[in-house]
TORVEX-393654 format. One record per residue (C-alpha): residue in one letter; x, y, z. Coordinates in steps of 0.2 Angstrom, whole numbers. Layout:
REM TORVEX-393654
+------+-------+-------+-------+
! rest !    px !    py !    pz !
+------+-------+-------+-------+
!    a !     X !     Y !     Z !
...
+------+-------+-------+-------+
END
This chain:
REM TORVEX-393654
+------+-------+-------+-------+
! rest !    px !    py !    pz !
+------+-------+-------+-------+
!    x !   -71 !    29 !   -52 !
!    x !   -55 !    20 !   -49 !
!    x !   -54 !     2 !   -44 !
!    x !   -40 !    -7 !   -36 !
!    x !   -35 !   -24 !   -38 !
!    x !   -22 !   -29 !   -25 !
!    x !   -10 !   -45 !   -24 !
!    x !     6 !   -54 !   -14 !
!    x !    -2 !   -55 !     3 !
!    x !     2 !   -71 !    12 !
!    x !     9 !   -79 !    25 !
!    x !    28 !   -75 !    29 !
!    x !    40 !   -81 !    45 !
!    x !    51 !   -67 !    55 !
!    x !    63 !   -59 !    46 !
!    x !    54 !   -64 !    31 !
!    x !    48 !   -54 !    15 !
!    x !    34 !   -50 !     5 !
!    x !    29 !   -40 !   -10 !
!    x !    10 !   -31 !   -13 !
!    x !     5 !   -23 !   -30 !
!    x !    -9 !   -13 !   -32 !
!    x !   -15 !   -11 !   -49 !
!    x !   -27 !     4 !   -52 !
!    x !   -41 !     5 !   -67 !
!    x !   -34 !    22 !   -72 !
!    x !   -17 !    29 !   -78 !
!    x !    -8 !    29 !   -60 !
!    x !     0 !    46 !   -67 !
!    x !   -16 !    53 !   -66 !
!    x !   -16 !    48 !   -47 !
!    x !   -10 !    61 !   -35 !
!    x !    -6 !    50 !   -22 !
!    x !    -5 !    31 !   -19 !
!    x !    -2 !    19 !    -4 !
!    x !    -4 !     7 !     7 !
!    x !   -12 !     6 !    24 !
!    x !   -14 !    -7 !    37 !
!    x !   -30 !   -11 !    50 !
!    x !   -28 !   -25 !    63 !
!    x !   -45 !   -29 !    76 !
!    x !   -47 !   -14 !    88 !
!    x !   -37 !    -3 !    80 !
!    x !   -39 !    12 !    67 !
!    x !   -32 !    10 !    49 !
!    x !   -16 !    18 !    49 !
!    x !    -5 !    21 !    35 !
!    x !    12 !    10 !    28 !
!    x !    18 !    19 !    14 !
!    x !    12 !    31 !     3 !
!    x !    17 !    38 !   -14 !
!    x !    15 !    57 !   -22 !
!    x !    12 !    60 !   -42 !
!    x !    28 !    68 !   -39 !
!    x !    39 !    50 !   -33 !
!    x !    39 !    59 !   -16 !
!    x !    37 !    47 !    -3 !
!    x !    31 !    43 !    16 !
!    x !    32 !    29 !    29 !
!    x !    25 !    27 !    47 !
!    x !    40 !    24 !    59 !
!    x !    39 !     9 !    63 !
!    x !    42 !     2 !    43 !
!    x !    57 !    17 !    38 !
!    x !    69 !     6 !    33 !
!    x !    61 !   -11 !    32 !
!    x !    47 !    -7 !    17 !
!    x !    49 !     0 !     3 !
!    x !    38 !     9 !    -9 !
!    x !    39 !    11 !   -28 !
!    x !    29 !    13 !   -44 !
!    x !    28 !     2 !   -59 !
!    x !    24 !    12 !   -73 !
!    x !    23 !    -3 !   -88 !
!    x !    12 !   -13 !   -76 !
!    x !     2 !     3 !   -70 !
!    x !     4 !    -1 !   -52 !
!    x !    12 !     3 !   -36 !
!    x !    21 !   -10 !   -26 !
!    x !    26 !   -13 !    -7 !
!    x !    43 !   -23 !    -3 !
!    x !    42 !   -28 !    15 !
!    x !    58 !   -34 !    21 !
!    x !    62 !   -40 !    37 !
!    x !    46 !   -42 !    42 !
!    x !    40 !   -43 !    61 !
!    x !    24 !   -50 !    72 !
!    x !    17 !   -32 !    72 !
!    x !    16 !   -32 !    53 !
!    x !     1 !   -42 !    52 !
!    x !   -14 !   -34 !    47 !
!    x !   -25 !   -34 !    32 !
!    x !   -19 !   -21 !    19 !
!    x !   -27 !    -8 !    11 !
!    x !   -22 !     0 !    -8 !
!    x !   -26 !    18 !    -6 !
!    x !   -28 !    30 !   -21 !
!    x !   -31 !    50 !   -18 !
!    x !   -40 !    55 !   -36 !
!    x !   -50 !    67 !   -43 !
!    x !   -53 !    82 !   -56 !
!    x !   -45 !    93 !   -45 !
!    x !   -38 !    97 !   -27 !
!    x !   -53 !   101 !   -20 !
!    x !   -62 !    86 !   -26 !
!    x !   -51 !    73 !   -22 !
!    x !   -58 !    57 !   -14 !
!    x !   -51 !    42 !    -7 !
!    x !   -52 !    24 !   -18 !
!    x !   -49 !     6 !    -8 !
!    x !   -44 !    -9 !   -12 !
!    x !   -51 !   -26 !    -4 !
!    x !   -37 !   -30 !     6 !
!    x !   -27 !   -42 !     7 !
!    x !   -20 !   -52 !    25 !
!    x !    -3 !   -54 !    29 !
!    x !     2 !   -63 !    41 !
!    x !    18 !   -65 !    49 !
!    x !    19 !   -80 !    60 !
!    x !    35 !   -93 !    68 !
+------+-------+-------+-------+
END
């Protein structure tokens, strides 16, 4: 019901930055919540940055202060600054989307992913 097209991983050096945009198939005010989550080999998916309907937003500890989360409205996306960016960072990320008619019926949407690497 909602696709997600994402963009702006890549590789980046310490201390570097990067920007993801996630584009979604439907009006993204219509989307309760939005985000970003990362997964690296062994481990579970975990989440980056995340975005309410309402402009409220969350990050994991270890990225307060470093990313940065933020909607486009003109470009019906949401996108990710990552400053300052560390070895740890690199993962593949995930656009998340919470949608549906209502609360009780909301489900999660994906993206792809996309890699980023951060690398000397």
């Amino acid at each position: 019901q909602v696709q997600l097209v994402e963009s702006g991983g890549g590789l980046v050096q310490p201390v570097g930055s990067l920007t993801l945009s996630c584009a979604a198939s439907v009006n993204i005010g219509s989307i309760h919540s939005m985000g970003w989550y990362r997964q690296t080999p062994g481990k579970q998916r975990e989440l980056v940055a995340s975005i309410t309907k309402g402009g409220r937003q969350d990050y994991a500890c270890g990225v307060k202060g470093r990313f940065t989360i933020s909607t486009d409205n003109a470009a019906n996306k949401i996108v990710l600054r990552m400053n300052s960016q560390k070895p740890e960072d690199t993962a593949v990320y995930y656009c998340n989307a919470l949608y549906g008619s209502n609360w009780l019926r909301l489900s999660n949407y994906w993206g792809q992913g996309t890699q980023v690497t951060v690398s000397s």
